[in-house]
Every structure is written in structure tokens, then in C-alpha cells.
TIKE-220135 format. One line per 2 residues: number of its first residue (from 1); their letters; for each residue x, y, z of C-alpha. Coordinates in nm, 3 decimals. Each point is the difference from the previous one (the first is absolute). Example, Ala and Ser with C-alpha at 12.3 -4.5 7.8 and 13.67 -1.06 7.14 Angstrom:
% TIKE-220135
1> AS> 1.230:-0.450:0.780 ~ 0.137:0.344:-0.066
END
This chain:
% TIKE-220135
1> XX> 4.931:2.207:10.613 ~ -0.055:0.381:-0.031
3> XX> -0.211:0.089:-0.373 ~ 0.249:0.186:-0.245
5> XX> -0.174:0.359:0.003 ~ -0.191:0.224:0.250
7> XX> -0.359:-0.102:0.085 ~ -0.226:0.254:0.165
9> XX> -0.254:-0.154:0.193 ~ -0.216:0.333:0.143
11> XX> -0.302:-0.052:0.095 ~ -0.258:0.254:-0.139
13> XX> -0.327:-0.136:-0.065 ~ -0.171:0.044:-0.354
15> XX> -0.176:0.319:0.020 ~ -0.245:-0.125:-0.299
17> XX> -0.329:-0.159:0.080 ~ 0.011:-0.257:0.337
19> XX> 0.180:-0.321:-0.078 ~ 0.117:-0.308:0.203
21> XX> 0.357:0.087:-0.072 ~ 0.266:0.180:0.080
23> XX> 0.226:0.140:-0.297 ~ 0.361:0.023:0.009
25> XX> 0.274:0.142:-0.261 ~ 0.290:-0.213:-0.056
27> XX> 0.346:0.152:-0.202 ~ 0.137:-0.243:-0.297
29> XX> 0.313:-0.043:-0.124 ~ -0.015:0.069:-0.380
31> XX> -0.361:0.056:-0.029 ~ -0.099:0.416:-0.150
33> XX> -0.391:-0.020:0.167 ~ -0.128:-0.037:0.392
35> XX> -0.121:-0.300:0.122 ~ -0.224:-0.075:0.285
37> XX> -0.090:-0.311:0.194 ~ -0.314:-0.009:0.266
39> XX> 0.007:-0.242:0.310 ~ -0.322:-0.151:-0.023
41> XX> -0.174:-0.101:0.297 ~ 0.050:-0.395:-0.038
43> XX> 0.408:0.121:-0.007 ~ 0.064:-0.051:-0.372
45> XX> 0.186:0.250:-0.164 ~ -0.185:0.165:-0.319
47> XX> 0.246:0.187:-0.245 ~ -0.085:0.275:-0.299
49> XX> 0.175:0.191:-0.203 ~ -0.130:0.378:-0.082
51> XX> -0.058:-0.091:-0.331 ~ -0.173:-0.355:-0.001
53> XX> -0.279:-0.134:0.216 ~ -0.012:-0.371:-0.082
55> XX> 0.030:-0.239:0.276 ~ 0.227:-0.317:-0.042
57> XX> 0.075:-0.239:0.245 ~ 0.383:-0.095:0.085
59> XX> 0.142:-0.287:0.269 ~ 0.285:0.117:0.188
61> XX> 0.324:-0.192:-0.035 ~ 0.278:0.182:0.153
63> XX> -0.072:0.103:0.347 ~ -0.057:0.403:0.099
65> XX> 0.051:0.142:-0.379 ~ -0.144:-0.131:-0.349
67> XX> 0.273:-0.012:-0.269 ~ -0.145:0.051:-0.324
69> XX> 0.259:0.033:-0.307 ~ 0.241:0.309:0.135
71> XX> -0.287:0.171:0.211 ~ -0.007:-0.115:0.372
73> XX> -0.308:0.095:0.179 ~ -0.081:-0.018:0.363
75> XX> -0.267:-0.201:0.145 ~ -0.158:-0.034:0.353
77> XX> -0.152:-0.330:-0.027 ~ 0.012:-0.321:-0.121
79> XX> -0.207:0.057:-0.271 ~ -0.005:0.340:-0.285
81> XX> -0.228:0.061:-0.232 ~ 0.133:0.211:-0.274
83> XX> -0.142:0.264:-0.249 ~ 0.110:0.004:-0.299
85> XX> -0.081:-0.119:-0.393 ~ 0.190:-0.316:-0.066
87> XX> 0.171:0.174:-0.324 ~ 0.156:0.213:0.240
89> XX> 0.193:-0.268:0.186 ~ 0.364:-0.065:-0.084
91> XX> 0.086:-0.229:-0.252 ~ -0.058:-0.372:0.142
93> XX> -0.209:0.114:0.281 ~ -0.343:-0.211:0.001
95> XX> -0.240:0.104:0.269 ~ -0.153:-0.323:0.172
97> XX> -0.348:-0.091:0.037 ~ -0.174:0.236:0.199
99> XX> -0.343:0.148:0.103 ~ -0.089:0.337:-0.060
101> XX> -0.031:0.177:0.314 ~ -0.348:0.239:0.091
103> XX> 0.200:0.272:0.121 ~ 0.137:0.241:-0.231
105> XX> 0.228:0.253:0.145 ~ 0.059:0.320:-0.151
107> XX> 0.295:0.281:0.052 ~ -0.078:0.206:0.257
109> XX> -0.115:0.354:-0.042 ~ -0.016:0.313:0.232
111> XX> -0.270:0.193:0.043 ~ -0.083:0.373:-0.090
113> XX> -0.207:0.226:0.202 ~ -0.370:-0.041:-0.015
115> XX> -0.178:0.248:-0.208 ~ 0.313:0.164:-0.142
117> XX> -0.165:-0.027:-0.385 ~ -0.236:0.285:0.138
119> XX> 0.224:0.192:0.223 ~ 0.060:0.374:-0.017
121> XX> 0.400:0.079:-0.009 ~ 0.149:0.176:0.214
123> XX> 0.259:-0.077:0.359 ~ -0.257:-0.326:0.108
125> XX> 0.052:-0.154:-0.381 ~ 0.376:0.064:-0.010
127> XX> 0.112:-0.142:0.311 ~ -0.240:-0.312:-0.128
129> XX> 0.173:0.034:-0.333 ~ 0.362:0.012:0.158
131> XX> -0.071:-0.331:0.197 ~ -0.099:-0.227:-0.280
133> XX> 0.260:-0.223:-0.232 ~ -0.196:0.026:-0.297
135> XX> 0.219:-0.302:-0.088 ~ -0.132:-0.207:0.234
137> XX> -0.402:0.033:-0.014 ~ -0.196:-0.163:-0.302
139> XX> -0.031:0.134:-0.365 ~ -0.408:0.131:0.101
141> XX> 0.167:0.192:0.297 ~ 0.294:0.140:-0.228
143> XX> -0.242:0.210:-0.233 ~ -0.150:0.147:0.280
145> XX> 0.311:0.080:0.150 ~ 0.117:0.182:-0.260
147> XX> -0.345:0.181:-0.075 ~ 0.072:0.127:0.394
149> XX> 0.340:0.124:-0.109 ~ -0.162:0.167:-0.291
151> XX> -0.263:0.187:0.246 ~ 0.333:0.104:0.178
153> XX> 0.188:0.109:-0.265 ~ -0.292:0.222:-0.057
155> XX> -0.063:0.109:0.351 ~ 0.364:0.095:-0.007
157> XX> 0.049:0.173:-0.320 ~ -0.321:0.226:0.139
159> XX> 0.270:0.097:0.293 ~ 0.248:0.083:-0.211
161> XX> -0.185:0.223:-0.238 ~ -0.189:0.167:0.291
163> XX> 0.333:0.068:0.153 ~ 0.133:0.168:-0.373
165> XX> -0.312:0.217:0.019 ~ 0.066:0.091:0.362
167> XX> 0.380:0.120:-0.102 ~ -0.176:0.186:-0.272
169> XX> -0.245:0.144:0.264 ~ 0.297:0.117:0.256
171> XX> 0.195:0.159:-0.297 ~ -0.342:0.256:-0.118
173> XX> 0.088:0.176:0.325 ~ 0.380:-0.099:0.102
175> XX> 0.166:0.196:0.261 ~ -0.293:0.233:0.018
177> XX> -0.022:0.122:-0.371 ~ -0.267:-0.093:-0.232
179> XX> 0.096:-0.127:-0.265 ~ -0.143:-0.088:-0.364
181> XX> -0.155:-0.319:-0.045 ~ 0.244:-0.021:-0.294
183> XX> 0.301:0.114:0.193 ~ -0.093:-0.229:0.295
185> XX> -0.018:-0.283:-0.280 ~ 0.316:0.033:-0.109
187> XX> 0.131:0.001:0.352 ~ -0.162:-0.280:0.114
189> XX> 0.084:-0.231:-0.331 ~ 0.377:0.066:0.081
191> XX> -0.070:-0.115:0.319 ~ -0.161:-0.304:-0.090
193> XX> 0.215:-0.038:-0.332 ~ 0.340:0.032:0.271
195> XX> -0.170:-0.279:0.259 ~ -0.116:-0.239:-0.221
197> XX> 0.311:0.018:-0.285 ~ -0.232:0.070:-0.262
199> XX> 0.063:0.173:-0.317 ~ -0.176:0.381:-0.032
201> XX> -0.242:-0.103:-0.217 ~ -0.137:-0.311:0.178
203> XX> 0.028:0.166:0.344 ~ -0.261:0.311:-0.136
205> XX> -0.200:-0.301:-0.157 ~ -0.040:-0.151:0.309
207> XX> -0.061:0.335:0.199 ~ -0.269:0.030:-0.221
209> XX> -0.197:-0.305:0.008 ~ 0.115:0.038:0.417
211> XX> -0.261:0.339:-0.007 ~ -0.252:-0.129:-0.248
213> XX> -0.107:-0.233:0.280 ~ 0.005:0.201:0.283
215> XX> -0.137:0.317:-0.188 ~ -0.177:-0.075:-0.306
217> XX> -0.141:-0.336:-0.008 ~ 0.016:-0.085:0.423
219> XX> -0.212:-0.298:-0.037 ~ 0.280:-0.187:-0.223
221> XX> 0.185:0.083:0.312 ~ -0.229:-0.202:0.220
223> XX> -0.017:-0.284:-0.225 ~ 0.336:-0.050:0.029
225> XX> -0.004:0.035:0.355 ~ -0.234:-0.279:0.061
227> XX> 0.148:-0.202:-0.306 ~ -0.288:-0.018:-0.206
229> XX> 0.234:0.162:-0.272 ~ 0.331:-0.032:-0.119
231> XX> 0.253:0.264:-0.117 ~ 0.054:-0.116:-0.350
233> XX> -0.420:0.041:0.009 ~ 0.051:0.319:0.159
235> XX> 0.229:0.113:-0.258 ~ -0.254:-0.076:-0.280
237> XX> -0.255:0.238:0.141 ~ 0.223:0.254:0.079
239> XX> 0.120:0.010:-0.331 ~ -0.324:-0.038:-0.209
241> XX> -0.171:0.257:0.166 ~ 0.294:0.297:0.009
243> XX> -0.193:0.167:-0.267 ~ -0.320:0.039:0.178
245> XX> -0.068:0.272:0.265 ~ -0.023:-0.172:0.363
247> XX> -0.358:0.003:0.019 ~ -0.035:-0.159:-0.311
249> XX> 0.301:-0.278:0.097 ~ -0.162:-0.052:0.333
251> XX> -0.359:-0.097:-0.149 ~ 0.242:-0.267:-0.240
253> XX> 0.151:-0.127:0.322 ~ -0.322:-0.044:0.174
255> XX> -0.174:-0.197:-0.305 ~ 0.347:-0.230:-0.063
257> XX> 0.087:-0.076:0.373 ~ -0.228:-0.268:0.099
259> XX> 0.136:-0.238:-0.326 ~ 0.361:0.185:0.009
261> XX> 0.151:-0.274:0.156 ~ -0.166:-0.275:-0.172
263> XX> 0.172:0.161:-0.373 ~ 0.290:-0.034:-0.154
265> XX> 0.200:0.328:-0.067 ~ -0.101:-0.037:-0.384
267> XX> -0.382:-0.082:0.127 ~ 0.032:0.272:0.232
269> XX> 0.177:0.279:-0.247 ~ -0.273:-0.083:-0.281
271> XX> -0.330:0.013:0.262 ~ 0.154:0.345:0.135
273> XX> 0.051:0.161:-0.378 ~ -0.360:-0.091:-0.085
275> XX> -0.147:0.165:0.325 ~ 0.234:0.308:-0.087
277> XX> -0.175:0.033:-0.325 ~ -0.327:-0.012:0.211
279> XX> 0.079:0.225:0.244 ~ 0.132:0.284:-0.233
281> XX> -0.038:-0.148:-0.376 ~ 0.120:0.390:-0.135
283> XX> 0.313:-0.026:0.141 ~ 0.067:-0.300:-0.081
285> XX> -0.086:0.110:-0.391 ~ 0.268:0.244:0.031
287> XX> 0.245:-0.175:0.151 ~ -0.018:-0.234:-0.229
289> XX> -0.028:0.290:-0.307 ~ 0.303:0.121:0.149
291> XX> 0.195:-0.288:-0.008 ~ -0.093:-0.092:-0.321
293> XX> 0.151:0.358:-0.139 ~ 0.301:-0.149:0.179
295> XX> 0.032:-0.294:-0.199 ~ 0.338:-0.118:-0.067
297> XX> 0.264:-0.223:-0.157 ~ 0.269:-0.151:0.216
299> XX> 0.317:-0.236:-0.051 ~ 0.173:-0.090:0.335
301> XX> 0.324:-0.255:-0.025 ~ -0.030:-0.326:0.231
303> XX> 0.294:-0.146:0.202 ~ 0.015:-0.285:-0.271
305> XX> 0.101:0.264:-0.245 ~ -0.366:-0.006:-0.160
307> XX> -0.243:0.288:0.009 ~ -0.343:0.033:0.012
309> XX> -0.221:0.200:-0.201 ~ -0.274:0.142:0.180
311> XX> -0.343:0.193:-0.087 ~ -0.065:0.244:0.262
313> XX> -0.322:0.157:0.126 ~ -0.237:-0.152:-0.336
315> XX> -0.383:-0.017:0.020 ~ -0.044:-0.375:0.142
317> XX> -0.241:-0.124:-0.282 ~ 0.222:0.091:-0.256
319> XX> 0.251:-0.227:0.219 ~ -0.214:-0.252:0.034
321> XX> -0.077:-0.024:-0.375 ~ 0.348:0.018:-0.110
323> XX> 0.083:-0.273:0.285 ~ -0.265:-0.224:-0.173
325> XX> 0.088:0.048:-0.325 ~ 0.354:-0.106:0.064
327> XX> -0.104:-0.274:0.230 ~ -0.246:-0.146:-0.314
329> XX> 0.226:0.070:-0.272 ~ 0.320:-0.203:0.205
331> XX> -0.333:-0.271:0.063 ~ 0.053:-0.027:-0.389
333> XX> 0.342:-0.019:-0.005 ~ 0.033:-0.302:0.217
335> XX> -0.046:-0.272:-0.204 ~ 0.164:-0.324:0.011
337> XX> 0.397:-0.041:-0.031 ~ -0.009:0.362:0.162
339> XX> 0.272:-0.018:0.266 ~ -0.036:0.360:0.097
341> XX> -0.280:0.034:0.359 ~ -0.272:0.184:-0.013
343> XX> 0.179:0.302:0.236 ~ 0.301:0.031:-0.279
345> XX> -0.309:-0.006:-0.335 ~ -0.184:0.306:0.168
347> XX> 0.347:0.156:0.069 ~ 0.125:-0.073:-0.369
349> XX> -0.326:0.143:-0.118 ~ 0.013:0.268:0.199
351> XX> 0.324:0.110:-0.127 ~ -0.090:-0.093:-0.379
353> XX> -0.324:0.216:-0.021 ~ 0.180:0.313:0.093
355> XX> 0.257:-0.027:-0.214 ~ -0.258:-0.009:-0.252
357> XX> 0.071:-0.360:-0.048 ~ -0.282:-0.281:-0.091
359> XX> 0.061:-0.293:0.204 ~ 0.087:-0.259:-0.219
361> XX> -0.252:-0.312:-0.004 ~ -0.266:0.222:0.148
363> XX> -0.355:-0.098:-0.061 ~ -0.213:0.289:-0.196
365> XX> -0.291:-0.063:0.261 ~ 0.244:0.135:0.265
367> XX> 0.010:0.285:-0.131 ~ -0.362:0.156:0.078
369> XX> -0.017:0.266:0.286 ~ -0.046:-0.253:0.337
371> XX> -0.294:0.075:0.222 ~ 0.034:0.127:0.393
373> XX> -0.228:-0.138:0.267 ~ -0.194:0.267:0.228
375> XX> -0.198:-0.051:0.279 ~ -0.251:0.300:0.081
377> XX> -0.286:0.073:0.077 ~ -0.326:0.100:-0.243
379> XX> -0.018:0.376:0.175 ~ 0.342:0.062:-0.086
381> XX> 0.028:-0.105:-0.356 ~ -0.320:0.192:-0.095
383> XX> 0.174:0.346:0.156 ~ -0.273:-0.006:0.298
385> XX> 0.274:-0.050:0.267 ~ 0.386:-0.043:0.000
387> XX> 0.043:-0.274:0.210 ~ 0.367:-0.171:-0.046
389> XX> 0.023:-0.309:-0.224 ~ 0.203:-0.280:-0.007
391> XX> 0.275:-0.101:-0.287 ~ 0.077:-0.373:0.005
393> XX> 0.388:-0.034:0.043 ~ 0.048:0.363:0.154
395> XX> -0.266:0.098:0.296 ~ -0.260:0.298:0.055
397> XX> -0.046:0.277:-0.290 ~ -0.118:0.311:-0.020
399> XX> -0.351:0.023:-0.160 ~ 0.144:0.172:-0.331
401> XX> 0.228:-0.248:-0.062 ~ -0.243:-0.270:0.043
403> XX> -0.288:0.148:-0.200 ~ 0.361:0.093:-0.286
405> XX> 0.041:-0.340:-0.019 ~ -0.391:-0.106:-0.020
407> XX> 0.009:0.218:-0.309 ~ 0.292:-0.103:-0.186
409> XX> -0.160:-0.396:0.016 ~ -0.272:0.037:-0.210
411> XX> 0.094:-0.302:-0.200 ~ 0.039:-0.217:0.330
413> XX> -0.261:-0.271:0.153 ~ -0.126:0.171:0.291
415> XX> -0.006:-0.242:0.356 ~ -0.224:0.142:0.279
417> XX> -0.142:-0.050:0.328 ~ -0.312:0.090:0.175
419> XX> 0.084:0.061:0.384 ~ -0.217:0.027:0.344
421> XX> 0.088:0.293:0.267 ~ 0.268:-0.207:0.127
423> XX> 0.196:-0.084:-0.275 ~ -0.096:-0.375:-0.063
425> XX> -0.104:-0.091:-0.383 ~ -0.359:-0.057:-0.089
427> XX> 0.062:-0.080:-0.383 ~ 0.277:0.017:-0.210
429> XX> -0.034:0.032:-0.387 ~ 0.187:0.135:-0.308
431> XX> -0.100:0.225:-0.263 ~ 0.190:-0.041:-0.333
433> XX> -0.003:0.243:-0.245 ~ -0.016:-0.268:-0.297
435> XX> -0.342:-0.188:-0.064 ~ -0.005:-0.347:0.053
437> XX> -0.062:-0.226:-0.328 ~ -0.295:-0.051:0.077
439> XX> -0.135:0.379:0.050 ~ 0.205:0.052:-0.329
441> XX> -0.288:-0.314:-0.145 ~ -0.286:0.231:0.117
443> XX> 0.150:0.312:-0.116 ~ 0.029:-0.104:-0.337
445> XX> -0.302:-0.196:-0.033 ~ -0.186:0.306:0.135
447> XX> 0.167:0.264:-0.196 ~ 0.150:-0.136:-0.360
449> XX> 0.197:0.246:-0.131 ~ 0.184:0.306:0.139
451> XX> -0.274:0.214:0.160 ~ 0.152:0.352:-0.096
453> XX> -0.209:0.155:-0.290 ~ -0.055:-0.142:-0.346
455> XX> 0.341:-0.226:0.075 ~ -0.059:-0.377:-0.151
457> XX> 0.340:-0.169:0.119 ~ -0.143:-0.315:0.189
459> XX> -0.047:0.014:0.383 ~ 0.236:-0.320:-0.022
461> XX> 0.332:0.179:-0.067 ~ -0.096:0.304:0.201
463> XX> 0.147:0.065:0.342 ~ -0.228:-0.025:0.308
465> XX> -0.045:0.388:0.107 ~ -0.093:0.137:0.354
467> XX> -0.254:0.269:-0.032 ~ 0.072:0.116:0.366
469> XX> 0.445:-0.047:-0.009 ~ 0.069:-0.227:0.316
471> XX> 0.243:0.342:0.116 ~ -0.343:0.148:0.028
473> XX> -0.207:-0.276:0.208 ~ -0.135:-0.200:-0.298
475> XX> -0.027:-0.340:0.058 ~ 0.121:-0.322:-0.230
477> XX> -0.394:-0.092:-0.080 ~ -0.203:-0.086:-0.271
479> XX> -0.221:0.386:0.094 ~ 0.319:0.178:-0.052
481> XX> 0.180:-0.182:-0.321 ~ -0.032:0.025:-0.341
483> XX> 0.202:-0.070:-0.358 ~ 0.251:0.289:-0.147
485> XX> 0.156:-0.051:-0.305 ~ 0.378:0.108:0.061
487> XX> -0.061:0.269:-0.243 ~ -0.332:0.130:0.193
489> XX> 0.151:-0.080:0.336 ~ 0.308:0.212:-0.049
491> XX> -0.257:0.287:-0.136 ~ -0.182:-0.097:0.356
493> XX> 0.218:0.106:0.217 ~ 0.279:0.240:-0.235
495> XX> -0.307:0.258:-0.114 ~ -0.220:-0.009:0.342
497> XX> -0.310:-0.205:-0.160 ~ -0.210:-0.155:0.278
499> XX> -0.289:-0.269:0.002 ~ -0.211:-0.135:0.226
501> XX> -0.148:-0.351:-0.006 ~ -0.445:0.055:-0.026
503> XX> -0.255:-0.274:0.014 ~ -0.043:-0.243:-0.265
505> XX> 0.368:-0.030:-0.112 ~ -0.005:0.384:-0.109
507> XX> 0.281:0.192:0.016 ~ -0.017:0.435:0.015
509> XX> 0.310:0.183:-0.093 ~ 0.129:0.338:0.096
511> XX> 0.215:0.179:-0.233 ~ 0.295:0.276:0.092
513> XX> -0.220:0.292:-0.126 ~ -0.298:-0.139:0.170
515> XX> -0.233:-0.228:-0.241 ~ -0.161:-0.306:0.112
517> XX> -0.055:-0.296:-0.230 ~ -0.196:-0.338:0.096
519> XX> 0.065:-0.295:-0.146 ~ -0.285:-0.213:-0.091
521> XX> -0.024:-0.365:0.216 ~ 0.162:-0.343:-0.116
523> XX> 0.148:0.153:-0.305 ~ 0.108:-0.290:-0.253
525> XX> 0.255:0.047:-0.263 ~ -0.136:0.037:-0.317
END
């Protein structure tokens, strides 16, 4: 009696670890996954499906094949031990009483190359590439297949865009005329635009990334030779660093290329804008100045038949802060029974506040300017150097904008942090520009009534004054504050009266036209 379907009964040995079996691959009539039995060395038969590795034990009844339900499976013994979870089984299939076997065969997988995680690309890797069925060698071996392939896509797009700058070469003196480096540029895009069926403006795109490897930045060139870069990666360099002179893009390249490959394009774009900054932090004030000037309002209409309304070319604090305040005052907005998500409350708001429009339920604390994280460093806010800063949300600043936005948070808690030469914290801390209760305790006790001459209003309904403003360095301690009436405090700081804080709890003023007056220790209200 001949079984109902084909069998295939090769006989490749398991190319996993050394076992005392040989694995075979049988066909099954309505069944979607492999399934593999191993001859075991006492002549049993030792079945398992791709997906399941449980051993069960099963007598054979009906000669040469096993009937289970519909599925008929071939056997080459007596006895078959099957692998499979008994939910699996057809309906009124009970698997007898069996022992689990020791052997537990699993499906069979080729091999790849040895060492081709580390191998260079190039004609050795691609025939090794060409010879492999990814499908057939394990999950581990897969990713480093395809990290190969990526090497050689590499490798290969280095070929190509050596061979676009070698068109462009053979066109600057064609036929024996010199030509201009623009003429020959134009000739050798139609060239490449005519070869590849490209469009004009992508072929003189890709001209020019073709001779910013092979002329102006070589050693992206040799990265992507050797696969140690990709183009996409490639493409981020070339275009972050356009605006630089070569010199100045080639000392970028040298700093980013031994962690280029290790960052995303976003890492990678934001690491190369702050090292432009270093390299040449005037130009990048003007270009930025520049585009500034060029700021802009633009509507563009969407396939959907919506548009979008876009800011153009605006300072990226402002952005930030108007970002944040739309993002807080939505926050606000969401409240329960709100069916609208948070993406369509910060577009609604949007739209509201510049039509001049309150947003309707909108909290009143909502409404205060929102504060803009920086990260700098000391010598750069104080004007000593203009090192780039960082804006949370956007990326690398110039040093204007970041010491703009220092200034216009005045009324903001201050977070810092106290680095080593290399960058790692050694304390963090945060200076607030409002006194804690309990210096506002030992203000008042000290001083108990406004300290601005002859004034009696109790130090108790005075607000806490800095001497020294925080814009200016002063600090949030008990050496720099003192009590202000709102009266004297607006005088303070409308009419240029100064004061600074003596020993024993005595204050000496400064008027406008030049006058000092000390106030006399631990004055009490009379």
C-alpha cells in the first residue's frame, strides 16, 4: 500500500551541533508548516514539526504509514514518535502512553561562511553572498547576512558614484577641448540623467554628491568603499557641511567618522550642526541672521484637499516656546468626556489663537509665557566663548540664541550641571529664582519691615527682593534677599535705586543722582 502524498526521504545530516540522528523532511498532505523526522540509532523514527518541539510517543497500527484524522504520514519503522502539542491533534485523536524521548531533533540549518560578520565587501563577499539561501540558515545567521548585503550595497554604490565622477572627469577635457567645470557638469549630468532615466534635477543631485566624494570630502569615499558607511549616512554629511569651505568640512568628517556609522541620520545631522558651530561659529551667526530676515508664511494644499500652514525660517526658541505653550494649554483642555486626542487639541488651539480666538475651557494658568530648556555651557552664557548650545526638542544653537533665551527666563527655576573634561556629571542642582518658605522665615524675622528708607509696611506682606537680579549672577540666598514693599520695589528697579546687603542686617542705598543712605540694623516698626 503506497502513502497518499510524496515523501522525500534525502539524506542530509543536521548541520547543527553532533547528534545521534539523522534528520529527514517529510511532505504532508494538508499540513501549511515542514516537518521532520530523525532515524535514531536504535531505528525508531522521531518526528517534529518546525514549530513545536515536544516529544510524544505513538504505536503504529497500520503498517508503512500512520493515519492520523485526514493527514497520512510516512513512517520507517515499527514504531514513531511524534512532535507535536496534543491540542494540535485532530479532533478524537488521543496520543497513547508514551515516554519522552532524550533526543530532540531540530530543523536543519545551512551554514554561512566563517567570519563573514567582519568581512570587507568586495568580489570574495559577493560570490559568498550569491551562494547562500538566506531562507534556509537560522534567524542569528540571517542578520548577519543581511548586514553583509548592507556592506555591499555600500561597496557598490562607492562604484557607481566613482564612475559618475569619472564621466564628469572625461567631459572637463572631451575630444581634446577643455572645458568648464560647469559646462563639463552639465554634460556629464545628461549623461548620467539619459543612462540611469532620471529626472534633470535628481540626475545633477546625484552628480553632485558623485564629486563631493571623490573631490571634496575623499575619505567619505573610502568609507563607503570598505562599508564602514552607508549612502543615506553619506548623504547627511554631504549635505550638512555644503556651507563650509572644504578644509573646514574635512576637519567635521575627520572628528564624526569613527561614530558615523554607529548614528542615526537624526543623531548624525544634529552632532555635525554642533561641530559646524565649533568650527566656524560666525558663519554660522549669519547664516542663521540671514535666514531669519527670510522668515516666512506658507500655505501648501495636501492631496486630501487640506492644507497646511507653515512658519518658515523663525528663530527656534521662539518655536519652541510657542510649541509649549500650545502643547500646555491643549494639556488643559483635555479633561474628562473630551473625545478630541491630544494631536487634534494642539491643532484646534493652534488655529483658535491666531484667529484671535480664546480657547474655550482654557485654564488661566496656561496662559503664562512657557519656559525653553538649554543646555550650554558656563563660558558661553557669560559671553567668554560662543560655544553652540543645545535646545531641548530642536538640536544645536547658536550661542546668541542660547544666551536670547537665558535672558528672556528670568522668572524660570534654573536646573544645572557641573561636568568633568569628558562630559560625565559631577553634581547636578537647581537654582530657583523664588526663596524657599523657609528663607522667606529668616528674611522676615531678620528684617521686619520693608528695608527701603523710612518705609513701615511690615516685612510680612513685602515681596522677597534680589539685591544682585538672578539675570545678573545673584543667587536665591539668604546674603542676597531682602523685603520690598510693592510700592518701594517698583521704585527699585523703575528709578535705578540700588542697595547692597552690609553686616549686621544693614542695608546702604544708592540713589539715581548719587546719595547713599544706610539703614540702621533690626529696625522694628514703631
Amino acid at each position: 500500500m503506497q502513502p497518499p502524498l510524496d515523501a522525500h526521504l534525502g539524506d542530509k545530516t543536521s548541520r547543527g551541533p553532533p547528534r545521534k540522528a539523522v534528520i529527514y523532511r517529510a511532505s504532508m498532505r494538508n499540513q501549511s508548516w515542514p516537518l521532520f523526522f530523525a532515524v535514531l540509532a536504535s531505528g525508531d523514527v522521531a518526528w517534529t514539526s518546525a514549530r513545536r518541539y515536544l516529544i510524544l510517543s505513538w504505536p503504529i497500527a497500520d503498517g508503512p504509514f500512520l493515519v492520523i484524522g485526514s493527514w497520512y504520514v510516512v513512517v520507517m519503522s515499527d514504531q514513531a514518535t511524534m512532535s507535536t502539542d496534543p491540542e494540535d491533534l485532530p479532533f478524537g485523536c488521543e496520543p497513547a502512553a508514551g515516554t519522552v524521548l532524550v533526543v530532540d531533533p531540530q530543523p536543519t540549518y545551512e551554514p554561512i561562511p566563517g567570519g563573514l560578520a567582519n568581512m570587507e565587501p568586495g568580489p570574495v563577499m559577493g560570490a559568498l553572498l550569491s551562494s547562500i539561501n538566506v531562507s534556509e540558515v537560522s534567524g542569528h545567521d540571517q542578520v548577519v547576512v543581511l548586514g553583509a548585503h548592507d556592506r555591499m550595497a555600500s561597496h557598490h554604490a562607492a562604484g557607481r558614484y566613482r564612475a559618475m565622477a569619472a564621466v564628469h572627469t572625461t567631459m572637463l577635457d572631451f575630444d581634446g577641448y577643455p572645458q568648464r567645470w560647469e559646462d563639463a557638469a552639465n554634460s556629464a549630468s545628461a549623461e548620467v540623467r539619459a543612462a540611469l532615466h532620471l529626472t534633470r534635477r535628481a540626475s545633477d543631485n546625484e552628480l553632485a554628491l558623485a564629486l563631493t566624494l571623490h573631490r571634496r570630502l575623499p575619505l567619505l569615499a573610502e568609507m563607503l568603499e570598505t562599508g564602514s558607511l552607508d549612502i543615506r549616512r553619506a548623504s547627511t554629511i554631504d549635505s550638512a557641511t555644503i556651507h563650509l569651505t572644504d578644509a573646514r568640512a574635512q576637519a567635521v568628517v575627520d572628528e564624526i567618522a569613527g561614530v558615523a556609522s554607529e548614528l542615526t541620520t537624526g543623531q548624525l545631522r544634529a552632532r555635525i550642526q554642533k561641530l559646524c558651530i565649533d568650527v566656524d561659529p560666525d558663519d554660522a551667526q549669519d547664516r542663521y541672521e540671514r535666514s531669519v530676515a527670510d522668515r516666512r508664511i506658507v500655505m501648501e494644499a495636501t492631496e486630501s484637499g487640506t492644507a497646511n500652514l507653515l512658519g518658515m525660517d523663525l528663530p527656534p526658541d521662539t518655536a519652541a516656546a510657542i510649541r509649549r505653550f500650545i502643547h500646555s494649554t491643549a494639556m488643559s483642555l483635555h479633561v474628562k468626556g473630551e473625545s478630541r486626542t491630544m494631536d487634534q487639541l494642539r491643532a484646534d488651539v493652534y488655529m483658535d489663537l491666531l484667529q484671535g480666538i480664546v480657547p474655550t475651557g482654557c485654564e488661566e494658568s496656561s496662559q503664562s509665557t512657557a519656559g525653553v530648556e538649554i543646555v550650554c555651557n558656563l563660558a558661553t552664557l557669560t559671553e567668554l566663548a560662543d560655544h553652540p548650545g543645545e535646545l531641548s526638542g530642536y538640536g544645536p544653537v547658536v550661542a546668541d540664541i542660547v544666551r536670547q533665551v537665558a535672558r528672556r527666563q528670568q522668572d524660570s527655576d534654573w536646573r544645572y550641571t557641573i561636568v568633568d573634561d569628558t562630559g560625565q556629571p559631577l553634581h547636578v542642582g537647581t537654582t530657583s529664582r523664588r526663596p524657599t518658605p523657609t528663607q522667606k522665615r529668616r528674611i522676615h524675622a531678620r528684617y521686619r519691615t520693608c528695608v527701603f528708607p523710612g518705609c513701615r509696611m511690615p516685612s510680612i506682606v513685602c515681596d522677597i527682593d534680589h539685591s544682585v537680579a538672578v539675570a545678573d549672577g545673584g543667587e536665591t540666598c539668604d546674603c542676597n534677599l531682602a523685603p520690598l514693599c510693592r510700592h518701594d520695589h517698583c521704585i527699585k528697579h523703575a528709578n535705578g535705586w540700588t542697595y547692597k546687603l552690609l553686616p549686621a542686617n544693614r542695608i546702604q542705598w544708592t540713589s539715581p543722582l548719587g546719595h547713599t543712605y544706610t539703614n540702621p540694623p533690626n529696625r522694628a516698626p514703631p
